[in-house]
N, C-alpha and C positions, 0 to 999 in steps of 0.2 A: 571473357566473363570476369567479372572485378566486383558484384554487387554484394554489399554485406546484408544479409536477413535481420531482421528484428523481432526476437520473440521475448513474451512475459505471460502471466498468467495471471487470473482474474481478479487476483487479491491486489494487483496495481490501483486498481479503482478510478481507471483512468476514464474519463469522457469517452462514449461512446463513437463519436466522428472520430478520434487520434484515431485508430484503427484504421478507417478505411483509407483516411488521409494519406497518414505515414506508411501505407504497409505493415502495421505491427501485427506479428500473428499473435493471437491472445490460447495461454492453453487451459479452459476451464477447470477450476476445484470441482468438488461434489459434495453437497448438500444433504445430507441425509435426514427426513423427517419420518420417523416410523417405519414405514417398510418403502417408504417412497424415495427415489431418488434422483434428484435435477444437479443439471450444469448451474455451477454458478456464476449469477448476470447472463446466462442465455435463457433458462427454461425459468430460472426464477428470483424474482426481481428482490429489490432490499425492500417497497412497501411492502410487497406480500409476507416475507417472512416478518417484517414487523409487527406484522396485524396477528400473526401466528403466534408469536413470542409475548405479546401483550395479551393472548388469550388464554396461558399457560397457568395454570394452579400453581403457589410455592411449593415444591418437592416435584414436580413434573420433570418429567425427562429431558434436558433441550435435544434441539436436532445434534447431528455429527457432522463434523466436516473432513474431508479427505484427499489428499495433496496428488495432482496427478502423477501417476507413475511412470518407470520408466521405457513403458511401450507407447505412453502420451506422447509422450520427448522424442524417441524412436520415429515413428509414425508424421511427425510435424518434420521431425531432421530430413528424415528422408524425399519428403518432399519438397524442403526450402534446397536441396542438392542439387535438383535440378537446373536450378536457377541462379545460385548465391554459390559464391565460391569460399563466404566465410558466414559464421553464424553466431550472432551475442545472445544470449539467455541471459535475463532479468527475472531476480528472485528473493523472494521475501527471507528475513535474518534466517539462516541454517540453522540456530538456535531456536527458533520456534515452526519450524514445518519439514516435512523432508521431501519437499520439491526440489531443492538445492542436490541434494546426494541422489536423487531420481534422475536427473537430468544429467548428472556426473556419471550415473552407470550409465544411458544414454547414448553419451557423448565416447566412451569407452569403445560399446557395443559399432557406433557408427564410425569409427575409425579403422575398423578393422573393412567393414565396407566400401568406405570411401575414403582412402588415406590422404588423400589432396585436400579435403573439407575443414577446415578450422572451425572449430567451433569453441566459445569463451563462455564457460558459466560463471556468472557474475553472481557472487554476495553482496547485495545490496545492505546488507547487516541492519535493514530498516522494513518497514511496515508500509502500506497502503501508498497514499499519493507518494510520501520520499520515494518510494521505489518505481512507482508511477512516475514523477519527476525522471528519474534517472533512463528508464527505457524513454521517454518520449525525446529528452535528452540528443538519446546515442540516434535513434530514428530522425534527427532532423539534423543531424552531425553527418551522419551516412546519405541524407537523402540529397545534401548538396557536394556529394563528391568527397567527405573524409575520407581519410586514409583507414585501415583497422587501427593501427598503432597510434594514430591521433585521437579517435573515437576512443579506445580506452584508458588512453591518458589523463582525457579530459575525465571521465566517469572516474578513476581511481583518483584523480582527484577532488570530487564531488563528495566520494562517500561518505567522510567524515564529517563533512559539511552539511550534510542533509540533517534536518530537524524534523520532529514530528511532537505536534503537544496537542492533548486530547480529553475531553472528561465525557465520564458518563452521568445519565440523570439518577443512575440506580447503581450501587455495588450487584443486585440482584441476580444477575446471568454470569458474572466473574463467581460468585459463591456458587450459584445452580451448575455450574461448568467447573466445580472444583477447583478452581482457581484462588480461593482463599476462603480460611476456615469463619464457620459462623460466628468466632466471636466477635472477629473483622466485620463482618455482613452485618453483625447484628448494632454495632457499637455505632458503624456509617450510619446506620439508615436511622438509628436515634438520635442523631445530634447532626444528620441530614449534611453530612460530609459530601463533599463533588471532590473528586482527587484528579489531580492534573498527572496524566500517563506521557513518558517518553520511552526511546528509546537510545540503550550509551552501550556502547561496543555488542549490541544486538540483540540487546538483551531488556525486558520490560522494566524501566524503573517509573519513582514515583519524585516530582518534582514541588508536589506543595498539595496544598486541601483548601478549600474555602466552604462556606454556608450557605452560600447562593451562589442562581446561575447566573446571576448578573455579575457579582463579584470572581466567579473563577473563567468568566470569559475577558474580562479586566486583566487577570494574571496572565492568562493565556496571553493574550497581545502584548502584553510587559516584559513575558521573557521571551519573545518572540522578538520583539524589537532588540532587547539585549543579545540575543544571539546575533543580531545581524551585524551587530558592532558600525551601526552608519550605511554602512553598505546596502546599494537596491537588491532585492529577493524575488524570488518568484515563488507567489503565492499557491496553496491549491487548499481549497476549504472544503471539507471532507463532514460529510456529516448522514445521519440515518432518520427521518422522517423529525429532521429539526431543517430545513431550510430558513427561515426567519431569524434565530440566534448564527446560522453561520455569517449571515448578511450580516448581521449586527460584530459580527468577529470580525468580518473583513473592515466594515468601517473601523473599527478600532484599529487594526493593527497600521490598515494608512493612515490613521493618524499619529503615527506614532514611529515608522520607518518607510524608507521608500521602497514603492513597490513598481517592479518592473513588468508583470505579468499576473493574472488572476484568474485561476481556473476553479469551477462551480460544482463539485465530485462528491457523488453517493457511494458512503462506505459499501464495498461488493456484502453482500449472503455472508459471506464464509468468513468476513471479518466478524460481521455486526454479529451472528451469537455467541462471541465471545464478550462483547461486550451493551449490545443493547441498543431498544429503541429511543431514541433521545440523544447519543451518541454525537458530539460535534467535536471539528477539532480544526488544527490546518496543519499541510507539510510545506515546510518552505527550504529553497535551496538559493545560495548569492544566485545573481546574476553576472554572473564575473566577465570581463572584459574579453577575455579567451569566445564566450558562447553569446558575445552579446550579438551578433547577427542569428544567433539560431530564432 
């Protein structure tokens, strides 16, 4: 037995078919709206909550989200053991969720179980498709016979390379989610600011503002292209009940760098109430010579 497992969790916001395709086991968030509670992207979809979130009075509660824990992790290991003699975990920046350290007690617990089991929890120290990128990545690395030690070579080579650039149509649900004080929220939404969101050593930064969504989907492909330095990319355009401006980002940014691959991805649940319906963005990762057959 030599098969390496593939697992991540819903916040990848990877295309549905990668899953069944690659074997990736996906290990759901949770979604909390009121006393209710769904899997997130299993029981409940990114329209649905949109339509929720667009129904919300200002000062209204948003939903909660909640990072699988380490009996998730547990319960997924022990069954990929059977089968897999080594096991990669893909996981959103450890600076903002604690599915990372969930999966690390996890992986603890399962060692004392099965001491032959490898298992590798990966910081992706990034957000959504970059991290989506990264497991689909090691899933087609693994699935044509890599080695472990090549598979994570290539990924720890990735991760600083991974980009992610994002706006939203409203500061609205970052201020309603406490994420930044009203005079932020109030000063955006008067002078109708769109702010370009990344992420640098794992942590949310802010890369520029514009006035329009014309003009900050402009920026977006401009520093998109500047970060590829020339180089082909692999696209993934990520968005929440904006399909039509992602289309319009993807044409931009191929015109603008070469693009090696393009993937069409709905922010999961558990991102989009942090930041909202309207939400578009893209993760891009090179396409480097190393993974150009993946």
């Amino acid at each position: 037995m030599n098969r390496i497992a593939i697992v991540t969790d819903s916040t990848a916001s990877l295309p549905p078919a990668s899953y069944t395709q690659l074997g990736i086991v996906k290990v759901p968030y949770r979604v909390h709206i009121g006393s209710d509670s769904f899997d997130d992207t299993e029981d409940l979809s990114t329209d649905a909550l949109c339509r929720h979130l667009l129904s919300l009075p200002d000062g209204a509660e948003l939903p909660r989200t909640a990072n699988p824990g380490p009996g998730d992790y547990v319960a997924v290991f022990r069954r990929l053991a059977e089968k897999a003699s080594a096991i990669l975990t893909f996981h959103l920046s450890s600076r903002g969720s604690g599915a990372f350290q969930a999966a690390m007690v996890a992986k603890g617990m399962m060692q004392e179980e099965s001491p032959s089991l490898r298992i590798e929890v990966i910081d992706t120290e990034n957000v959504s498709m970059c991290h989506g990128w990264l497991t689909l990545i090691a899933a087609r690395l693994a699935a044509k016979g890599a080695s472990l030690e090549a598979v994570l070579a290539t990924i720890r080579e990735m991760i600083p390379q991974t980009h992610m650039l994002q706006t939203a149509d409203t500061l609205r649900y970052l201020y309603m989610g406490g994420r930044i004080g009203r005079a932020a929220h109030l000063v955006s939404s008067a002078l109708h600011i769109k702010p370009i969101v990344s992420m640098e050593e794992g942590e949310i930064v802010t890369l520029g503002v514009a006035r329009t969504r014309k003009r900050v989907l402009r920026q977006i492909a401009e520093l998109a292209a500047k970060m590829s330095e020339g180089r082909p990319i692999r696209l993934a355009l990520t968005h929440a009940m904006a399909l039509p401006e992602a289309q319009t980002l993807r044409r931009l940014v191929e015109g603008l760098t070469p693009v090696a691959e393009v993937l069409m991805c709905e922010l999961s649940p558990a991102l989009l109430v942090h930041s909202g319906p309207g939400t578009v963005g893209l993760c891009s990762v090179p396409a480097l010579p190393a993974h150009s057959a993946i």
